[in-house]
N, C-alpha and C positions, 0 to 999 in steps of 0.2 A: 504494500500500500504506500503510495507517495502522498504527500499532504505538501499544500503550496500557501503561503498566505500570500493574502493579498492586500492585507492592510492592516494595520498593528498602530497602536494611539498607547503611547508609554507613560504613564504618569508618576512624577516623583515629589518626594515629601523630602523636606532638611527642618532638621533642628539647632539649634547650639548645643552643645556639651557641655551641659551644666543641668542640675536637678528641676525637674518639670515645673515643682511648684515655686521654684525662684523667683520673683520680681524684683525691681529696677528698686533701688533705695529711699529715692526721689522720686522719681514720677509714681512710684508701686504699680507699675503697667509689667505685667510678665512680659519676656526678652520674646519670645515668639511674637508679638505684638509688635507695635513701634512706640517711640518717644512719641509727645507732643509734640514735635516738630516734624515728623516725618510721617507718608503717606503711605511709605511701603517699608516692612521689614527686611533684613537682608545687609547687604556690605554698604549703604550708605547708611545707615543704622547699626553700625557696630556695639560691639560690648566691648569696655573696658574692664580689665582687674586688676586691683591693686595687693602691691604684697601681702597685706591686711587678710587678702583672700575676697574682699566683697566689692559685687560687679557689678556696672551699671552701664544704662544709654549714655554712648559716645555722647552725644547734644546734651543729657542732663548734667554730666558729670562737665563737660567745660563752662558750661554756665554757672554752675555750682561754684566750680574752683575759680571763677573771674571774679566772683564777689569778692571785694576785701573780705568780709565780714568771716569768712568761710576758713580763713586764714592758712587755705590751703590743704586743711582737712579733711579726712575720708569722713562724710555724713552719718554714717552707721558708728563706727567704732570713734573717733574721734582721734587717730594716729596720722601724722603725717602722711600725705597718699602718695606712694609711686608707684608706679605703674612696672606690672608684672610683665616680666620679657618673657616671649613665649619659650618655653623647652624651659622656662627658669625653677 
């Protein structure tokens, strides 16, 4: 018996790699979602982590850290934030 197709319609799902029920620190919008500022999730809605271990929207987190007041702080933990190298 030979079988042929003729048409095939693929559909794929992604996630980030991090625990499902996670949300943004700041906006509390889950990472599957997008920030307030963006329309679509995906690479111009990144996730940042800081050594600290706690992650958020690219767009909330530079906003956040622009504020003086913020004094460059991680929002959750309250430790100085740098930003986690990946493979680090």
């Amino acid at each position: 018996m030979k079988v042929t197709i003729k048409q095939w319609n693929a559909v794929a799902t992604w996630r980030w790699d991090i625990p499902e029920e996670d949300v943004c620190g700041i906006c509390r919008v889950q990472f599957d979602g997008t920030c307030p500022t963006c329309k679509y999730p995906g690479d111009d809605c990144t996730l940042l982590t800081g050594k600290c271990g706690h992650s958020f929207h690219m767009h909330c987190l530079l906003t956040w850290i622009g504020q003086e007041s913020s004094k460059q702080l991680c929002p959750m933990c309250r430790k100085k934030f740098e930003w986690k190298q990946d493979g680090a």
